[in-house]
N, C-alpha and C positions, 0 to 999 in steps of 0.2 A: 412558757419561758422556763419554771422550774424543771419539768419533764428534760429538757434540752439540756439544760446544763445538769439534772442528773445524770441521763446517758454520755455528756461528755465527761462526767465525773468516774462514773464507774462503768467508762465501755466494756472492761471484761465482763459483767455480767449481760451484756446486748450482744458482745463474742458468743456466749454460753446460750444463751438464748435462740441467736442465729442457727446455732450448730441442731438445735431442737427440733427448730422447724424442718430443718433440711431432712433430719432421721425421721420426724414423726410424719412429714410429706413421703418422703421418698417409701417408707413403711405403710402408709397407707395406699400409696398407689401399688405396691407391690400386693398387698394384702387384697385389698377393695374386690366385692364380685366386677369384673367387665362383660357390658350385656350394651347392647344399641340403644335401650330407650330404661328409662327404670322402672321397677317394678311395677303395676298397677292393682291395685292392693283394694281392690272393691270386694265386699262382703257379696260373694253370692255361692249358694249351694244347691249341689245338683243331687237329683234322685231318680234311678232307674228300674221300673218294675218290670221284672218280667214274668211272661206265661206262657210257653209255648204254644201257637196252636190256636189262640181265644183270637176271634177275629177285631178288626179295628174300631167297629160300633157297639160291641161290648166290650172292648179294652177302656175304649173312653168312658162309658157307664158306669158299669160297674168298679174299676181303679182309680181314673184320673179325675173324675169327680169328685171322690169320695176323699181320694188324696189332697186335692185343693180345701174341701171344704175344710178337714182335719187340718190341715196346716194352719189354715186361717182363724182357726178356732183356740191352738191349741200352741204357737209359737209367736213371738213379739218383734215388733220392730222390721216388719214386712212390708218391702216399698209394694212389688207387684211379684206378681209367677204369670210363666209362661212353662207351654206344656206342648209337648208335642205325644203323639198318638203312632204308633205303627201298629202294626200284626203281632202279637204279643210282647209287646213292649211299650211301657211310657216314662218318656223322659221328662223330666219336673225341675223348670231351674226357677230358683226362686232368691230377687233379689234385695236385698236388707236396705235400712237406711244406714247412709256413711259413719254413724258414730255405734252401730250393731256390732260386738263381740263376736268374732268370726266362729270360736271355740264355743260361746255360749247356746250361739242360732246349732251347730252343727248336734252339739246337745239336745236340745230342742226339739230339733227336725228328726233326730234319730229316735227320741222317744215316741216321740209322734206317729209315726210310722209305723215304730213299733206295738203301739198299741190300737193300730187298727186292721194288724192283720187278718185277728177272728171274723171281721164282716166284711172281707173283702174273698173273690173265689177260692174255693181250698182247692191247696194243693200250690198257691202261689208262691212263688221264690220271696223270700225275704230279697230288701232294697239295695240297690247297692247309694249309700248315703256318701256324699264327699264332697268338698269343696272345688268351686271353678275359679279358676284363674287367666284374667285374661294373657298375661305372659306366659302362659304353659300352653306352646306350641312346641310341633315339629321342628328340630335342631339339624336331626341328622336321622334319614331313613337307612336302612339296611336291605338290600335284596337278594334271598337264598335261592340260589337255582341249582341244579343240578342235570346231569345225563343219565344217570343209574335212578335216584332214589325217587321215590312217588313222592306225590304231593303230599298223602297221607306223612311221612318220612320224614318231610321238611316242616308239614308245621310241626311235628313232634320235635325234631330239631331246633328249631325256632322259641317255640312253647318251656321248654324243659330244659337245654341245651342253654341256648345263649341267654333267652332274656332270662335265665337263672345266674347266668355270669354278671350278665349287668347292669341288676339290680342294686349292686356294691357301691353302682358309679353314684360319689354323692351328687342331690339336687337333681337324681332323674327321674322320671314315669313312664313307666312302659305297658301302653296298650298291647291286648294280645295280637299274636300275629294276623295280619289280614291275609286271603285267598290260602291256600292248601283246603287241606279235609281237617279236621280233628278227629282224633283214633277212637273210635269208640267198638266193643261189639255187639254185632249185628246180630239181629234172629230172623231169618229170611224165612218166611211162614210158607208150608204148602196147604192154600186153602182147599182144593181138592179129599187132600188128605184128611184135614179137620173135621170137613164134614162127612168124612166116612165116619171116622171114627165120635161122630156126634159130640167133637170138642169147637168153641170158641176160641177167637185170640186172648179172650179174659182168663179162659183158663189159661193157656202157654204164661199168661202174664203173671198169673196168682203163685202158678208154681214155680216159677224162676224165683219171684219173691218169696219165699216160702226156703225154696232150699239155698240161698245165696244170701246168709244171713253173717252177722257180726255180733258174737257172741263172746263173753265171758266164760272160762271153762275151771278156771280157779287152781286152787290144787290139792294133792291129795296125800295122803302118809301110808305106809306101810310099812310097821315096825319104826327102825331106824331112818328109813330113810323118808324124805320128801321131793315129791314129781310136780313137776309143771304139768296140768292136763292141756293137751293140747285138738282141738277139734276139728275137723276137716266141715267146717258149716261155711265156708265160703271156696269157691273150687277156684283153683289154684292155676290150670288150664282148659284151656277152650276146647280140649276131649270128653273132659270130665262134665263140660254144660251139654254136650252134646246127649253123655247118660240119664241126665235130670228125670227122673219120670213123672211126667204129668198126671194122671189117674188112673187106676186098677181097671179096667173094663172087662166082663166074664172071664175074672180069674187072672187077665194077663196087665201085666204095667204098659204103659204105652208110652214110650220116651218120647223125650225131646227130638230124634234124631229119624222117629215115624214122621214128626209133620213140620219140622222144623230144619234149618241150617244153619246151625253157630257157627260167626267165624268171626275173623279180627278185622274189620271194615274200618266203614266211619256215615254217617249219613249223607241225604243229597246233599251234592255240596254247592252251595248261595253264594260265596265269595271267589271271585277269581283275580286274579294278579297275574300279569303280565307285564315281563320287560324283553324290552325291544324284538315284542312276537314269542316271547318263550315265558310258558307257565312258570310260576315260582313264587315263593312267600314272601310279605315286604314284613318288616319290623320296623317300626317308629318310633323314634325314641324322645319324647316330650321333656322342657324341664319345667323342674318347681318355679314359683315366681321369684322365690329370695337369691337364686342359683347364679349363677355367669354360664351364658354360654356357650363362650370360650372353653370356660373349665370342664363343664358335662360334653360336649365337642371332643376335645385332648383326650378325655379319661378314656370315651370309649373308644377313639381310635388306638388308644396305650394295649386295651385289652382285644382288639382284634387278630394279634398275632397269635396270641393263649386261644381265643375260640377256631381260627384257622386251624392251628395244630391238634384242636383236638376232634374238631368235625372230621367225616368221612372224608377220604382223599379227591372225588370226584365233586362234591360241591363247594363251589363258588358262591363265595362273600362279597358283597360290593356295597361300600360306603354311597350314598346316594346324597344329593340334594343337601348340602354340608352349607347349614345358614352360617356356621362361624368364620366364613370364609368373609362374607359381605359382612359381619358386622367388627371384625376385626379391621375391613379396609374401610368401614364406617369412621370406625375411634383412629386408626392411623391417617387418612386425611384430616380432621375437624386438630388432633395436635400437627398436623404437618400446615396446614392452615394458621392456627396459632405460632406453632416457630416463624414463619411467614409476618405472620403479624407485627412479634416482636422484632424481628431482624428490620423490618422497615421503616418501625420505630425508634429503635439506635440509631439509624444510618441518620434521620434526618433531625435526631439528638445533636449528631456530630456537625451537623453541615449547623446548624442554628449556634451550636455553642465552643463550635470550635477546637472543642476540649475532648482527646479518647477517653483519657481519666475520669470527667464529670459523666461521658458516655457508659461508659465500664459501671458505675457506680447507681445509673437508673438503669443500666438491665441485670445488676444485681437484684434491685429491689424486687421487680417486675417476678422471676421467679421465688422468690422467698414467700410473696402475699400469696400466688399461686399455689404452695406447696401448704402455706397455713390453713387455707380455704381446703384443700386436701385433707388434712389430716384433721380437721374439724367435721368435715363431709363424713370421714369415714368413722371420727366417732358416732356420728347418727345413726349410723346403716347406711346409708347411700350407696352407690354403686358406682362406676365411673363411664359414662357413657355419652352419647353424643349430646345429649341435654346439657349435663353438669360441664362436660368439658366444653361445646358452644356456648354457655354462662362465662366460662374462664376466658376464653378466646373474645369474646365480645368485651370483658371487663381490662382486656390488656391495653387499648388506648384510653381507658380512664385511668389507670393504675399509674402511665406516666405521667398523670395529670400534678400528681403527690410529689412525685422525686423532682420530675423537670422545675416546678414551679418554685421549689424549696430553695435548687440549685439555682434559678435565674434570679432570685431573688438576692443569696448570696452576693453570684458577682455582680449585679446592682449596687447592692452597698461596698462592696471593692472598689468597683470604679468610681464611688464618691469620696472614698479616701478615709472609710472606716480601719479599723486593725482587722488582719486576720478573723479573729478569735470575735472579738465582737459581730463581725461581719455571719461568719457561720451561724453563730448562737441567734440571733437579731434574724438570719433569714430564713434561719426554720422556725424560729416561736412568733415571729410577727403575721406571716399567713397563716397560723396555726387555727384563729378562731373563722377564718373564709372559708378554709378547705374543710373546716371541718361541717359548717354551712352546707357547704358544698356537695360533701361526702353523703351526708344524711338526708339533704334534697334527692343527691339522686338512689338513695335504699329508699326512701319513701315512694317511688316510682314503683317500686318492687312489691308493696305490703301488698298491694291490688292481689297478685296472685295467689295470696292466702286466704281467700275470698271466693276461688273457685272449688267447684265439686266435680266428685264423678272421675272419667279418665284426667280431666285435663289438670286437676289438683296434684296427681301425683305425675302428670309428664312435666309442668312447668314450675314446681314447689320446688326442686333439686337445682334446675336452673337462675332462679332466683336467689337463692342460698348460697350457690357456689359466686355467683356476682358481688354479693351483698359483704359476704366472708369477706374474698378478695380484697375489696374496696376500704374495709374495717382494717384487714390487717396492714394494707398500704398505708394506711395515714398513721398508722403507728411505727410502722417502719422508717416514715418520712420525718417523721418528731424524734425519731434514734439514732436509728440505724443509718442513715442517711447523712447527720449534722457529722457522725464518725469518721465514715468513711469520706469527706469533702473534708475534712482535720484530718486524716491520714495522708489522701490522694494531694489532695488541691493544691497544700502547703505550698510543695516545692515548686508547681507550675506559676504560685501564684507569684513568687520570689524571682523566678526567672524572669515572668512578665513584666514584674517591674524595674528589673535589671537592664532587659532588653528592649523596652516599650517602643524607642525610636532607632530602631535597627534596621538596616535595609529588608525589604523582602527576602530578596535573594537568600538573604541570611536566614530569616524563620522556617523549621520544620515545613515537613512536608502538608502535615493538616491547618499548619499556621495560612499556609499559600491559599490551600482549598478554600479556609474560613474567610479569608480578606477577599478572593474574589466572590463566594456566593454572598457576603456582608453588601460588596458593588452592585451587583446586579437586584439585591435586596433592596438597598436602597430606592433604585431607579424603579423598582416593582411598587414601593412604598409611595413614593413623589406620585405617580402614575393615579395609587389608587386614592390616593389623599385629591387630586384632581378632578376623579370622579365623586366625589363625595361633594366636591363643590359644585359640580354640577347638575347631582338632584337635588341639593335645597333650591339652587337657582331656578332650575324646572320643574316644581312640586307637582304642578299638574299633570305635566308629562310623565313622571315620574309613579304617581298613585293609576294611573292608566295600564303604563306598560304591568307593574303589578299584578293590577285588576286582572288585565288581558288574559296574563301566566297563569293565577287561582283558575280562573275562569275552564281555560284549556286544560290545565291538571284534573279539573274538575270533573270534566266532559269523558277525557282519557281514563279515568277511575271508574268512570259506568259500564267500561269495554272490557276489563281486567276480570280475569278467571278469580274468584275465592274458595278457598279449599282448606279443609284441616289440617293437612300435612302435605308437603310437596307430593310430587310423584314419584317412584322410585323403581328404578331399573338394576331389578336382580339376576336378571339372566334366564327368568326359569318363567315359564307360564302353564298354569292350574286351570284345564278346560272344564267345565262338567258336561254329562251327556245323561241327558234320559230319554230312552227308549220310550216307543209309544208302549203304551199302560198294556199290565198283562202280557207281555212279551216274556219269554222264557229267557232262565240269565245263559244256555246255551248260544240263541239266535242274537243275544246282545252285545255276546264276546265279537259274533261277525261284524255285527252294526260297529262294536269299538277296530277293528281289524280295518275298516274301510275308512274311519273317522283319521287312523294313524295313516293311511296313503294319502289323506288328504292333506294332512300337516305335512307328510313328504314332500309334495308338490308345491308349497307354498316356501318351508321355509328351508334351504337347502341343507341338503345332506352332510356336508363338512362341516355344519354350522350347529349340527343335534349333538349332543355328546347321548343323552339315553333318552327314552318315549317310555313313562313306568304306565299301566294303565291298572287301575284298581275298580271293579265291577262286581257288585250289588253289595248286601250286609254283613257286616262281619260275623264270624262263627259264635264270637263272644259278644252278649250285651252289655258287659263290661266298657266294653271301647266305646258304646254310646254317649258317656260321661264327657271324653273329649272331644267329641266332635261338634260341627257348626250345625247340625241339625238339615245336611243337602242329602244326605243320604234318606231315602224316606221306602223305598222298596227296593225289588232284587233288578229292573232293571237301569236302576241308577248305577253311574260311576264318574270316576273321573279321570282325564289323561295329566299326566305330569311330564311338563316338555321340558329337559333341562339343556342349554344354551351354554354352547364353548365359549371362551370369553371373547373371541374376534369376530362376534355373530354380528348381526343387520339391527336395522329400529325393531325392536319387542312390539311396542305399538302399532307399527305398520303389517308387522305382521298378524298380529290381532285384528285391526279389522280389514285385512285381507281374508281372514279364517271364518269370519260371522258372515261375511259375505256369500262365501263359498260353500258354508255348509249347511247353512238353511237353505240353501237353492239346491244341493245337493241330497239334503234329507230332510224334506218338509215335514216329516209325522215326527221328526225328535223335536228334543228341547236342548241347547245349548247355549250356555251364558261362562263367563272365563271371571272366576275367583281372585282375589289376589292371593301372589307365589309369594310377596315378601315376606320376610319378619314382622316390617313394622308396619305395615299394612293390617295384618292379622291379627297384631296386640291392637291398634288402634279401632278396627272394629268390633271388639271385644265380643268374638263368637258369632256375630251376624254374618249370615252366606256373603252379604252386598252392603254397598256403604249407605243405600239406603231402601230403609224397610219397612212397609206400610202394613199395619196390619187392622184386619176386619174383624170386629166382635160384634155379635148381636144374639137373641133368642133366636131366630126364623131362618136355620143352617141356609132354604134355599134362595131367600132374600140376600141373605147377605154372599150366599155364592154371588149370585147376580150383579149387588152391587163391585163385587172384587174384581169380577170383569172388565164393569164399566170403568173402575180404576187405571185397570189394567188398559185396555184400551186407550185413554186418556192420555194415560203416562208416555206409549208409544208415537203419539205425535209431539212430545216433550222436544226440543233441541236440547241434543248432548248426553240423553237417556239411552242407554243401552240395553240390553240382554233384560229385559224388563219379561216377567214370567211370574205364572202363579206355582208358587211351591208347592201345595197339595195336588194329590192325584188324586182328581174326583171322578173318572168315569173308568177306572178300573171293572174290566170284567170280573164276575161273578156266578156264583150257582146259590141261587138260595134253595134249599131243604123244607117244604111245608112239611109237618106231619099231621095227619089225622090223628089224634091223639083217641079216636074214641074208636078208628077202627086197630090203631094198635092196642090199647088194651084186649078188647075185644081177641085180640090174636097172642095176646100174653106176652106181648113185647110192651119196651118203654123208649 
C-alpha cells in the first residue's frame, strides 16, 4: 500500500526511473557481446609437444607419460587428462574442477612442463601451453587460391600477409594456414657426391650450423669516431649458402655447391586443401569465448577489402562457411518470436478488457521489465543470445501476469462503486502480497539451475536469470509504474463510462462494440463450461477414469519420444570426414577425396552446392593441434566441407543417402559426418561425436580387443551411426633391428 501511494505521490521520479531502464536496456543490448548460446567457461587446458620425426610408441613413452605423470604430480585441482599421441606430436588436454582458477592451472601446467624438459628427448620443442574453450570454434573460414602463385606463395601469403592483418580483429584466434607448403630452404644432398668425397649428411649439417650463426659484433672506435661492427655470420642469400665450405680435403675446400643444392623450397608437403577441385590455402578464423560472433564475423569482413587490395592481382579471397549468418537468424527469429508473443498478448488484453488504454499500459510494462532484465544481464557479463533472449520470450506471458491482474483488479473495484483514486491505489497494493507469492514461487522454480555443472551450468544459468530479472522487475513496475499510468490513462475513460453506461451500442466506439460482443459469446462459453463442471462431480467415477485413461496414454506416448540435449539443427552445411586405408600416401588420398566429391555430386544436386572445401591430412603447423577435435590423427585423414545455398533439399536425407553410398562404394575407408553447426560444436565441447566411449586398461592388446567388441556391439545399436574406432592400429611400418655388436664391431652406432 505505502509503495503505491509513494509512486502515485511522486511519479516523477517512476517518470525518471522509467527513462533509466529504457537507456540502460537499450545500452545494453546495443553494447552486450551477440553469440547463439553463451559462453561456456569450463576450466580446461591444452598442451602440445612436439618432435619431428620420433615415432608414435616412443612419442607416447618417452613424452606423454612422463607429461601426465608431471602434471599429476605437480598441478592441483585436476578432474582427469586425456591425451592423444601422433608421430611427433602429443596433445595433453587436461580438465580442472569447476571452481579451478583458469589463470592459476595455466600457471601451473606451464611451470610444469617447464621443468621437465631436461628428462624428456633433447632437442624437444618447448610446449605450446593454452587454454581450450569450448566456444572457440570456426566463425568464418577463408580460402586463398590463385592461377599464378604456387602453393608455397599462398601459404606465405596466408601465414604473414593476412593472418598478420587479422590478428587486430578483437576476440579472434587464428590457427595457421591449412594445405600450401611452408617456405623453408632446402639442401638437396648429392649422395653420390658425399661419398666420393668421404663426407656424411652430419657433416653438410655441422657446417651449415657453424657458418649461419647469429652473433653479436659490438662496436668499435677509431679516434673520433664510433662504427657499428657489422658481420656477415649469417648469409643473407641462397648463393652465398650455396659457397659454405664444408671441409678442407688435400689442400682444397669442398663447398656446399660439390655435393649439395641450396635453394628456396619448402618440404614434402602433408596438408592439401582444396576448393571445388582447385588446390589452395583455407585460413580459419576461431573466436575467443568472451567474443560475439557477430562482431569477429563484421570486423573481418570490414578488413577483407584492405587485404584484397593489397594481395597479388591474380589471387582470390573467399569468405567461406560464415556461422554469423545462422546465428544472427538464430537471435532475429527467438525476438521475432518474442514480438509474436507480446502482440498476441495485447490483442487478447484488448478483447478481455475492452479498454486500448489499459491495453497500451500492459505492453508498456512488458518491454520496460525486459529491458531491466537486460541491462542487469549485461552488468554480469552476459551475452545476448538465444538462451537469455528464449528466458525473455518465455517470461513475456508471465510478465502480463503483473500488469493484467493489477488492472483487472482496478475495474473490479470500479464497478463496485469505489472512487477513482481509491480504486487504483486498493487494486495495485491489495494483490500486492499474491503476486508477489506468486512471483517468488515461480523464481523458485529457477534456483534448480544453479545446481547444475559442467556445459549445462553456463547454457541454462543466463536463461534463468534473464526470466527471474524480468519477473522481479515486473512486479515492481506493477506496484509503480502501472497504478501511474491507470491515473493517467483510465481517468478519463473511466468518467466517459460512467457518463455513458446506458447508451445504445450503436453509439459506443468501435472496441466498445468488439468488447460487448466477445463479453456475449464469453458468457455463453462461461454458462457452457460451468455446466460441465457439474457434470464431473455428478459423474466422479466417470470422470477419474477418462483421466486415468489420458495419464495412462500420455504415459505410453512418452516411452516413444526421441530425448536429446539440444534440438537438431539445420545449418545448411555438412562436415564429412574420410580416412583413407592406413598408410596410404596423402598424394593417392587427394584421389580417394576427388571421387568422395563426385559422389556428393551425385547425390546432392548441383544448384543446391554453393562450394565442396576439402582439407586432407596434418597441418604444416602443430600449433593448430591446440584447436582442433582431435579426428585428425594421420596424413591420410581429412575432411569434406559441403556448404548448401539456402533453397537446398533435407540435410538429413541427404546424409544418409551419402553413408549409404559411400561405404558401398569405398569399403577400405572410413566415413562418419561431424556436426557443421555452431551449436552443435560448442555443445560437444571438442568431442569428434555426441558420443564417446572410451577404453583404458594396462594390456594395449586386450583392450584393443575389447574396443572392438564395443565397436561391434554399438553397430547393431538402433539409431547409432558412423560408429568407428579412432585410432589407427594397423598402420604399415618398417621396423630397423640393429645388431648393435656387429655395428660397433664396424665402428658405427
Amino acid at each position: 500500500m505505502l509503495l503505491v501511494k509513494y509512486a502515485l505521490k511522486f511519479r516523477v521520479s517512476f517518470y525518471v526511473l522509467t527513462v533509466l531502464i529504457v537507456l540502460a536496456g537499450a545500452g545494453a543490448a546495443i553494447v552486450m557481446p551477440k553469440d547463439v548460446l553463451p559462453e561456456v567457461d569450463v576450466p580446461v587446458v591444452t598442451i602440445v609437444w612436439s618432435y619431428t620425426g620420433l615415432d608414435t610408441p616412443e612419442m607416447e613413452h618417452r613424452v606423454t607419460t612422463y607429461t601426465e605423470f608431471a602434471l599429476s604430480n605437480n598441478v592441483n585441482g585436476i578432474r582427469d587428462m586425456e591425451s592423444t599421441t601422433l608421430q611427433g606430436v602429443t596433445i595433453t588436454r587436461i580438465y580442472f574442477q569447476p571452481n579451478v582458477s583458469i589463470d592459476l592451472a595455466l600457471a601451473q601446467v606451464t611451470a610444469s612442463t617447464n621443468s621437465i624438459r631436461a628428462a624428456l628427448p633433447p632437442g624437444i620443442q618447448p610446449p605450446v601451453v593454452m587454454r581450450f574453450s569450448a566456444s572457440a570454434v570456426p566463425v568464418i573460414q577463408l580460402a586463398l587460391s590463385s592461377t599464378q602463385q604456387s602453393e608455397r606463395q599462398l601459404y606465405d601469403l596466408g601465414q604473414y600477409r593476412v593472418r598478420q592483418t587479422l590478428t587486430s580483429v578483437p576476440g579472434s584466434t587464428l590457427p595457421s594456414p591449412y594445405g600450401g607448403a611452408p617456405r623453408e630452404i632446402m639442401v638437396d644432398l648429392d649422395l653420390h657426391a658425399l661419398q666420393a668425397y668421404g663426407l656424411t649428411p652430419q657433416d653438410v649439417t655441422a657446417a651449415m650450423t657453424a657458418q649461419n650463426l647469429t652473433v653479436p659484433s659490438g662496436l668499435a672506435k677509431f679516434g673520433a669516431e664510433q662504427y657499428v661492427v657489422r658481420l656477415n655470420s649469417s648469409p643473407e642469400a641462397i648463393a652465398t649458402l650455396n659457397q659454405v665450405p664444408i671441409r678442407v680435403i688435400n689442400g682444397a675446400p669442398v663447398l656446399m655447391r660439390d655435393v649439395a643444392y641450396v635453394r628456396d623450397g619448402s618440404p614434402p608437403q602433408q596438408n592439401i586443401v582444396r576448393q571445388d577441385g582447385h588446390r589452395g590455402v583455407l585460413l580459419t578464423v576461431l573466436k575467443n569465448g568472451e567474443a560475439s560472433t557477430l562482431s569477429v564475423v563484421n570486423n573481418v569482413k570490414a578488413m577483407l577489402g584492405t587485404i584484397r587490395a593489397a594481395a597479388p592481382k591474380d589471387v582470390t579471397l573467399t569468405p567461406l562457411f560464415d556461422q554469423s549468418v545462422f546465428v544472427s537468424g538464430a537471435i532475429t527469429d527467438v525476438v521475432r518470436e518474442g514480438a509474436i508473443a507480446a502482440g498476441l498478448t495485447g490483442l487478447m488484453i484488448l478483447l478481455f478488457l475492452g479498454s486500448w488504454r489499459s491495453t497500451v499500459i500492459v505492453l508498456i510494462s512488458i518491454p520496460l521489465s525486459v529491458l531491466a532484465s537486460l541491462a542487469v544481464l549485461g552488468a554480469l557479463g552476459e551475452t545476448i543470445n538465444i538462451m537469455t533472449l528464449g528466458g525473455m520470450a518465455l517470461a513475456v506471458g508471465i510478465l502480463v501476469d503483473d500488469a493484467t491482474v493489477a488492472i483487472e483488479n482496478t475495474y473490479r473495484l470500479m464497478e463496485e462503486g469505489r472512487e477513482f483514486r481509491e480504486a487504483v491505489v486498493e487494486g495495485a497494493a491489495g494483490i500486492a502480497k499474491p503476486a508477489l507469492i506468486s512471483t517468488l514461487s515461480i523464481c523458485c522454480a529457477f534456483v534448480s539451475v544453479m545446481f547444475l555443472t559442467d556445459a549445462p551450468r553456463y547454457l541454462f544459468t543466463p536463461q534463468a536469470l534473464a526470466v527471474v530479472l524480468a519477473m522481479l522487475a515486473s512486479y515492481v513496475l506493477s506496484r509503480t509504474l502501472v497504478p501511474i499510468l491507470v491515473d493517467v490513462l483510465v481517468k478519463s475513460e473511466h468518467e466517459k463510462r460512467d457518463a455513458g453506461r446506458d447508451q445504445p451500442a450503436a453509439e459506443k466506439g468501435f472496441f466498445g462494440r468488439i468488447h460487448d460482443g466477445f463479453e456475449h459469446r464469453f458468457a455463453a462459453f462461461r454458462r457452457g463450461y460451468l455446466g460441465l463442471v457439474h457434470a464431473t462431480i455428478a459423474h466422479r467415477v466417470l470422470t477419474l477414469l477418462v483421466a486415468g485413461v489420458t495419464m495412462a496414454v500420455a504415459g505410453t506416448l512418452f516411452l516413444f519420444v526421441g530425448t536429446d540435449y539440444f534440438p537438431q539443427v539445420n545449418a545448411s552445411q555438412m562436415t564429412l570426414h574420410v580416412r583413407a586405408p592406413p598408410g596410404l600416401r596423402i598424394e593417392q588420398t587427394e584421389l580417394l577425396f576427388q571421387q568422395v566429391e563426385a559422389t556428393i555430386r551425385e547425390v546432392v544436386p548441383g544448384g543446391e552446392i554453393e562450394t565442396i572445401l576439402d582439407n586432407i591430412g596434418l597441418p604444416a603447423s602443430n600449433y593448430n593441434f591446440a584447436f582442433g577435435d582431435g579426428t585428425f590423427v594421420a596424413y591420410n585423414d581429412g575432411q569434406v566441407l559441403v556448404a548448401l545455398k539456402p533453397d537446398h533439399g533435407s540435410t538429413p536425407d541427404y546424409t544418409r543417402r551419402l553413408r549409404v553410398m559411400l561405404h558401398d562404394r569405398f569399403p577400405n575407408a572410413v566415413f562418419y559426418f561431424q556436426p557443421a553447426d555452431i551449436i552443435t560444436q560448442i555443445l560437444d565441447f571438442g568431442v569428434p561425436a555426441q558420443i564417446d566411449v572410451q577404453i583404458s586398461g594396462r594390456h594395449p592388446d586386450k583392450d584393443l580387443a575389447v574396443a572392438h567388441d564395443i565397436e561391434r556391439k554399438l553397430r547393431m545399436m538402433a539409431g547409432a551411426v558412423d560408429v568407428h574406432l579412432q585410432q589407427i592400429t594397423d598402420a604399415p611400418e618398417f621396423f630397423v633391428n640393429v645388431d648393435r655388436v656387429r655395428a660397433a664391431a664396424l665402428g658405427l652406432t
